[in-house]
C-alpha positions in Angstrom: 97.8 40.8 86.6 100.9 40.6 89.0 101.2 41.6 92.2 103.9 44.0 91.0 101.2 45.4 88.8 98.5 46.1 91.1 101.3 47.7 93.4 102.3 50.1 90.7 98.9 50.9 90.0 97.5 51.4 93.6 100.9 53.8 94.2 99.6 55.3 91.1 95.9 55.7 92.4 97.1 56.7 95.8 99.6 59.6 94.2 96.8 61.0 92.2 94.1 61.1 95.0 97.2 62.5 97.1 97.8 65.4 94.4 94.1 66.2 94.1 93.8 66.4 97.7 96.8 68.7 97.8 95.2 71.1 95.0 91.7 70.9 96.8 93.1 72.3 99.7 95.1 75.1 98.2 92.0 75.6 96.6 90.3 76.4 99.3 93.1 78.2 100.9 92.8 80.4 98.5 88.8 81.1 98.5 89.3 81.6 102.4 92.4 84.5 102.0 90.1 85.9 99.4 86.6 85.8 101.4 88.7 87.0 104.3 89.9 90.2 102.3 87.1 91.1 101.2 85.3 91.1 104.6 88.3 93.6 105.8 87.7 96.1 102.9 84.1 95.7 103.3 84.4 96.8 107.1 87.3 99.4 106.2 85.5 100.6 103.1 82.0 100.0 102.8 80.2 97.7 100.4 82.4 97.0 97.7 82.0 97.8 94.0 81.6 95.1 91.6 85.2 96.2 90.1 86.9 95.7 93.2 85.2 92.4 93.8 86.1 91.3 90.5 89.8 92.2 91.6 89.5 90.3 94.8 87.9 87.2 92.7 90.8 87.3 90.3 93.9 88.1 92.5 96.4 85.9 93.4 97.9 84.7 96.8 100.3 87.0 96.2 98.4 90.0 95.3 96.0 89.0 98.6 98.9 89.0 100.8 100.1 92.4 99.5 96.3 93.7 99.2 96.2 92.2 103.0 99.1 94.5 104.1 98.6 97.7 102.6 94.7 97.8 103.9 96.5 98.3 107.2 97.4 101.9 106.2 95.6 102.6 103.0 93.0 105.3 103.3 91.3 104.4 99.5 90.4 101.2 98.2 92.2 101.7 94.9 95.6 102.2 97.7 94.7 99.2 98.5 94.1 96.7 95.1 96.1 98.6 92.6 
């Protein structure tokens, strides 16, 4: 194989580990917004029930981020994940 070749293909293999990298750590972005929320409704709230975990579990970082800003004046738990 040429050089040319095993340049293309270690960009290649660098681009993909670079990408998987990327998505690991939006990955575990994500599970730390998500473990941080439901510590804050735990404390606000109380131990959670398994319907508002699930919510939590399935939300995205969108949702979180809204969820994150109405626990700051919602007095219910369903103010705060519906």
């Amino acid at each position: 194989m040429t050089s040319l070749g095993q340049s293309k293909r270690g960009y290649l293999g660098q681009k993909v580990y670079e990408e998987g990298l990327e998505k690991g750590v939006e990955k575990g972005v994500l599970q730390g917004e998500r473990a941080f929320l439901t510590r804050q409704l735990t404390l606000k709230f109380g131990p959670l029930p398994s319907w508002a975990e699930a919510r939590v579990a399935q939300a995205s970082p969108t949702a979180l981020q809204r969820a994150g800003e109405r626990i700051l004046q919602a007095s219910t738990l369903e103010e705060v994940l519906d």
